[in-house]
N, C-alpha and C positions, 0 to 999 in steps of 0.2 A: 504493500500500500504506500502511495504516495504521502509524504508527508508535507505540510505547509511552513515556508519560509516567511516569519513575521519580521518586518524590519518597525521600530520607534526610533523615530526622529526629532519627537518635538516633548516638551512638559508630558508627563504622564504617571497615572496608579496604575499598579500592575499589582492585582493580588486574587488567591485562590477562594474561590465557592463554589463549591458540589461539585469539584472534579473539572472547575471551568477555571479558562483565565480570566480575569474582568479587566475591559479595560477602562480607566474613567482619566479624562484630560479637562486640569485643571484649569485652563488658560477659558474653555468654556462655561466650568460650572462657572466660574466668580467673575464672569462677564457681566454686567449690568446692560448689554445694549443685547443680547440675543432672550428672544422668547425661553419660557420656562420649558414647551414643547420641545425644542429643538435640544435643551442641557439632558432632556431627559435621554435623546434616542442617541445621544456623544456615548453613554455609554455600551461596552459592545461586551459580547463574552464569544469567548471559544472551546470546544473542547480541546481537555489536556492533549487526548489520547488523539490529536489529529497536527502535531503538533512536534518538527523533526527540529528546527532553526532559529534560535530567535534570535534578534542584530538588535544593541541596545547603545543605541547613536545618541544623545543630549545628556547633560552633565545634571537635569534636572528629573530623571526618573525614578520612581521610588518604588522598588518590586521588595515584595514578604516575602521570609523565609520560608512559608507553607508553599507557596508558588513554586520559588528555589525545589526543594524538597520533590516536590510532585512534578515539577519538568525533569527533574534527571531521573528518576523513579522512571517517568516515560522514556528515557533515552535522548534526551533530546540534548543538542548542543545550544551553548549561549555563549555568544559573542558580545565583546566590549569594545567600544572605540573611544578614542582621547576627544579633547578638545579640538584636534585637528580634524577629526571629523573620521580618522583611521584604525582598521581595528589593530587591540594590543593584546586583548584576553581571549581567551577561550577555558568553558567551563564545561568540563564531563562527567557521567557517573563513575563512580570508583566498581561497583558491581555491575558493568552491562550482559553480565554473561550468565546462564545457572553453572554450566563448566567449564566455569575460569582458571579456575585451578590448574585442572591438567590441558587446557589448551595451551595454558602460561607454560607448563613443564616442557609440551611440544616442541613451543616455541623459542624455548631458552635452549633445548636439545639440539636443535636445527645442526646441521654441521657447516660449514665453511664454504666446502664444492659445491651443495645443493643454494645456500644464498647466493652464491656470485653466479649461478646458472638461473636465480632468478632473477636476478638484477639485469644481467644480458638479455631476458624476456624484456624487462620494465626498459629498457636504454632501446632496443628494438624499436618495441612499439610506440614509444611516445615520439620519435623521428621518424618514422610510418606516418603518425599523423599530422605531424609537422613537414609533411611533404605536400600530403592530399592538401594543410592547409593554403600552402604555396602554389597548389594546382591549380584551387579553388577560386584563386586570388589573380590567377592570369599571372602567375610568377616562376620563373624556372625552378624546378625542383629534381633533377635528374642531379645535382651533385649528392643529394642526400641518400641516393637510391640503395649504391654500394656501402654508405657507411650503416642502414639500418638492417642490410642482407649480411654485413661482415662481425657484428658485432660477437666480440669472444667474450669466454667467461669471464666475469668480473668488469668486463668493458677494460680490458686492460692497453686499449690503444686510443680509453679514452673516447671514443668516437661520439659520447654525448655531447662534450665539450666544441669539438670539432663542428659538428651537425648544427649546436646554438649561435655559433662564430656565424655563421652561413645563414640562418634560418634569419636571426634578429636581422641582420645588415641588411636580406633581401626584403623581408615583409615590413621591414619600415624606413625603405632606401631615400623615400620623400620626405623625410624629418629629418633633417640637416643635425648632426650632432648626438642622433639618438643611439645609446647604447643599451642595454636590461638591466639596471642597477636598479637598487628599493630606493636609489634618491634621489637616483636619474630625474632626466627630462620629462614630462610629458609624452606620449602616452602612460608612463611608467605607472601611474598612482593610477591609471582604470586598472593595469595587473595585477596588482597588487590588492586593490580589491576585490578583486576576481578570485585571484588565488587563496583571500584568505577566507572565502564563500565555499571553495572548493576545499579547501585544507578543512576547515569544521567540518564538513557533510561524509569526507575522507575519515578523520578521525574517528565521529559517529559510528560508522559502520564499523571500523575498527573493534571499537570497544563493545559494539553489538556481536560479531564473532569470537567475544572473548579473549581478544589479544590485545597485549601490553603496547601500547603506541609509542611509549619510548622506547621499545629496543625495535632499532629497523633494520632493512637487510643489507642498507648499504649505510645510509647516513648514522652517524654516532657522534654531531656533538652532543658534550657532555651537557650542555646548557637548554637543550634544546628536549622538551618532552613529548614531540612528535615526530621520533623521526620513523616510524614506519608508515605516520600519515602524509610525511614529504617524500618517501619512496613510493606507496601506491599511487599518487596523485600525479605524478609525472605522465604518467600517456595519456589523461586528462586533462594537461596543462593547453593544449591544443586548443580542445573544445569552448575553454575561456578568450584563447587566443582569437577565435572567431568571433566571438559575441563582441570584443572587442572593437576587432574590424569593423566589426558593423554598427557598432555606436561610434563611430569615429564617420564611416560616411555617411550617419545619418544628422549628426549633431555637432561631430565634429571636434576637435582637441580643445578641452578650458583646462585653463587652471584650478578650478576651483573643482574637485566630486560634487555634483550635486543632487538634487534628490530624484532628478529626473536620470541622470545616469546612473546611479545607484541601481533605480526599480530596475532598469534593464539589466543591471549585473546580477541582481538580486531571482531572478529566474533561473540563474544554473543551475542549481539543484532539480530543478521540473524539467529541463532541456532534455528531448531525445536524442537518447546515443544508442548504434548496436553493437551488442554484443552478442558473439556466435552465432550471427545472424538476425538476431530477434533484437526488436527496439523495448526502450524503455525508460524511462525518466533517468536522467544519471545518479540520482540519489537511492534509487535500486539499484542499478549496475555496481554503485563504490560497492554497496552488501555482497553482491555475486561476488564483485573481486575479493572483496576481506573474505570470506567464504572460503574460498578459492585456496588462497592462501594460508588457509587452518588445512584443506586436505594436502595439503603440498607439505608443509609441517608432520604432519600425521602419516605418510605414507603413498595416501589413496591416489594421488597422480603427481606428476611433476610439471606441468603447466598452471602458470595463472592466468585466471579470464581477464581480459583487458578489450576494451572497446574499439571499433575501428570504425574511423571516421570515413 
């Protein structure tokens, strides 16, 4: 089941009754110029249980600890952003799993050969899709072809690296000075947003499969508590990379995120992508993939599912 991506951007109460969220925005009840009629229907409720993402944008939001409690109880991820408008937290449940235990033993068992033969899966496919995105784009993509068909265990020549050198310079050759940095220029902060919609919804499922999101197959800073959600997210990374494209020639590059670039970011989670053929909201697919990756742990195959664009 699909779940719903709630973004708050403005003054808001955020608290739990009979298993709903409620929301009440105070900027209308203590309005003196809107009808009584209209303060009444500001307020809205939702169910918990329909309810995968919530993005908590304004320094003036005030959500209960019952809420807290009962969104992670449903699995759901909760995102924070700064003052700048960008997110910096992410909140999980500590138990998303009934057998966490021994998935975690699995997963801490893993041997060394079988992760770098999955990571060559992950380095593959996410330059796969970053070709089709290049296709798609009216953009030469034949240099990528060889490095997503050569890719060795462990990616030991590298060839992710190699494929982003090529991928970023050609898909944004018309922005004078643009490189992929988190501080970069412009486009940068729509990826980044992007990414960090897709890294929560990555995470989620993570901890829904019962696997520990800090230990990843390839990534291991120490600092960093999701690195198996920044290793399954990568042949996903694409899929943002188009929605991208497309609020750029629809709207076009600002400075500033705003709430109308946001909404359009704010849909990846619902985005169809296929896997194995068959389409699906991508916030199913990350589940199949995290899935995936418990039977790759446990024996039962040595392929992860990953999406192709």
């Amino acid at each position: 089941m699909i779940k719903r991506t709630l973004y708050f951007g403005n003054p808001a109460y955020l608290n739990l009754k009979n298993q709903q969220l409620v929301i009440r925005l105070p900027e209308v009840e203590k309005s003196d110029t809107l009808p009584e009629s209209f303060k009444k229907e500001a307020t809205a409720t939702i169910p918990i249980e329909d309810i995968g993402v919530v993005v908590l944008d304004h320094q003036q939001i005030t959500i209960t600890h019952g809420l807290l409690e009962s969104l992670l109880d449903n699995n759901c991820a909760l995102i924070t952003c700064d003052r700048t408008h960008h997110p910096v937290g992410l909140m999980l449940p500590l138990t998303g799993n009934s057998v966490q235990n021994e998935r975690f033993r699995s997963q801490l068992e893993a041997t060394e050969p079988l992760k770098k033969q999955l990571w060559a899966q992950t380095v593959s496919q996410k330059i796969k899709n970053q070709a089709v995105v290049l296709k798609t784009r009216k953009l030469p993509e034949s240099y990528l072809i060889p490095l997503y068909k050569n890719v060795r265990s462990g990616d030991t020549d590298n060839c992710e690296a190699t494929a982003a050198a090529y991928y970023w310079q050609t898909l944004f050759a018309k922005i004078p000075g643009f490189t992929r940095q988190r501080e970069g220029i412009p486009p940068n902060h729509y990826l980044n947003y992007g990414y960090a919609i897709l890294r929560a919804t990555m995470a989620r499922s993570i901890v829904g499969a019962g696997l520990l999101p800090t230990l990843g197959i390839f990534h291991h800073n120490r600092y960093n508590a999701y690195c198996l959600a920044d290793d399954l997210m990568e042949p996903y990374r694409p899929y943002v990379d188009q929605v991208v494209c497309k609020i750029i020639d629809t709207i076009g590059i600002q400075e500033e995120l705003t709430k109308e670039i946001k909404a359009e970011l704010l849909v990846i989670p619902a985005m169809d992508v296929t896997l194995n053929g068959e389409k699906s909201p991508l916030m199913v697919a990350t589940q199949r993939t995290a899935v995936s990756l418990v039977k790759c742990f446990e024996g039962e195959q040595r392929k992860l599912a990953y999406p192709e664009l």
